[in-house]
N, C-alpha and C positions, 0 to 999 in steps of 0.2 A: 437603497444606496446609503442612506443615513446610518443603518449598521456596518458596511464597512468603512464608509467614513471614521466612524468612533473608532473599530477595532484599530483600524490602521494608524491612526493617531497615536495610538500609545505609545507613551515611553519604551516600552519593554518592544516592543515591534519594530524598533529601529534598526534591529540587529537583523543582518540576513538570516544567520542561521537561528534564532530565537521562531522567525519566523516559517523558516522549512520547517525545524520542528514540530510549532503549533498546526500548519495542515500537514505533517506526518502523523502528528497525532490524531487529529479531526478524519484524516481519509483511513487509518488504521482500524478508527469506530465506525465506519461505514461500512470499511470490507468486511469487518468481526460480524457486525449485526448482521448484514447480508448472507456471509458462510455460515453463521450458525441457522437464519430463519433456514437455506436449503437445506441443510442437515436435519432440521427439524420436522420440517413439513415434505418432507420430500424424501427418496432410499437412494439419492446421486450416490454416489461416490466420493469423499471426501475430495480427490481432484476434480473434478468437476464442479464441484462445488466450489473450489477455490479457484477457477478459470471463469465461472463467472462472476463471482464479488468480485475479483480483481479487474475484470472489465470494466463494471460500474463504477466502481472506484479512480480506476487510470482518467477517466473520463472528469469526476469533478476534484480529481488533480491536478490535471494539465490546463485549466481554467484560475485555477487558486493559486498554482506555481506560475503560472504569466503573470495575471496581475495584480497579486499581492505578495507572493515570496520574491522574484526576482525583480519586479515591475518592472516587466520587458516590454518599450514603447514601439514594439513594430506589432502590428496589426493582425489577428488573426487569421492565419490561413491553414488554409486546407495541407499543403506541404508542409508547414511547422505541427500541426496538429498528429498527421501519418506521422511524420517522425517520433514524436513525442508518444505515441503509440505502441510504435512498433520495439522503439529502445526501452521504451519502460517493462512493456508487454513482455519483450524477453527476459532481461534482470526479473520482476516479481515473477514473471511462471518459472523460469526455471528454478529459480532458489525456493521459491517457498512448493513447488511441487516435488521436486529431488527430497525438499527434508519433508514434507506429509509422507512420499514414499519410503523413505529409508527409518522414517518415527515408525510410522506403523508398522513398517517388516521388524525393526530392532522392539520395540515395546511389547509386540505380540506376544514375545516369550516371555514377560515376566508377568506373573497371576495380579498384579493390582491394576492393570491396565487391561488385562482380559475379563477382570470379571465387575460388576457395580458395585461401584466402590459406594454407594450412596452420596457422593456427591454427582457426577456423573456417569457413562457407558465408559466404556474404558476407550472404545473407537472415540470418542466424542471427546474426550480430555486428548486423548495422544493428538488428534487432529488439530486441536487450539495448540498444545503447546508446540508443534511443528509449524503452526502458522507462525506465532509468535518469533519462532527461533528463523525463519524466512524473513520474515518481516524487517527483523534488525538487521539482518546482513544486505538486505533489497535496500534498506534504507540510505547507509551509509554510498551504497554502490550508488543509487539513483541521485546523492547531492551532487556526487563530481560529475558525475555525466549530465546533470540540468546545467550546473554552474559552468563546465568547460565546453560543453557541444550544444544543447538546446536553447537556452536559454542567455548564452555568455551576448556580453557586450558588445554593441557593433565595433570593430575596428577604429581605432582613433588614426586619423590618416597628418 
């Protein structure tokens, strides 16, 4: 507790959106590491792969976005949680799985993504930078929907 304490103190963490970013950023490095360990260790499918980092990830999102990006003082529950679930579940699958699908059907046809490039497989680069290019547009989508429906203010009466 003593480490959130500190983080949360900071100056720079006063800002809401300073602070969506910094666990945008943090849950971004959780789903990468995760998509790329099943990609590695594993012959998934790059979707599937990316249905379950995104799982894991939703999950120590919707814990970081209660109580240190929005500090929502209503109490966890099982309805705010399925919610927070099910709205994010849709924005990150659909967006970042439409662009792995549509990266790898589009990239296929050009020979530097089909063959090893010596930094990566060509499967393996096209699936990060379709994650990537999901990710930004999941991002942006997922602030307004925390800030106006999940997450928003109780009503001032």
């Amino acid at each position: 507790m003593k480490i959130y304490r500190y983080v949360s103190d900071l100056r720079i963490f006063r800002f809401q959106k300073v602070r969506f970013l910094f666990v945008g950023g943090l849950n971004t490095v959780v789903d990468f590491l995760i998509f790329n360990l099943i990609i590695w260790l594993t012959d998934f499918h790059p979707i599937l792969a990316n249905t379950i980092s995104v799982f894991f990830s939703m999950i120590l999102s919707y814990f970081l976005n209660n109580f240190f990006v929005f500090r929502s003082e209503r109490a966890i529950s099982l309805k705010g949680f399925a919610l927070f679930m099910l709205s994010t579940g849709c924005v990150l699958l659909l967006t970042q799985n439409i662009a792995i699908a549509l990266s790898l059907h589009v990239f296929s046809q050009m020979s530097f993504f089909t063959t090893d490039n010596g930094l990566a497989s060509g499967e393996f680069l096209v699936s990060n930078i379709a994650k990537l290019i999901g990710i930004a547009i999941s991002m942006v989508t997922n602030f307004i929907l925390y800030k106006y429906v999940i997450f928003r203010s109780p009503e001032v009466k």
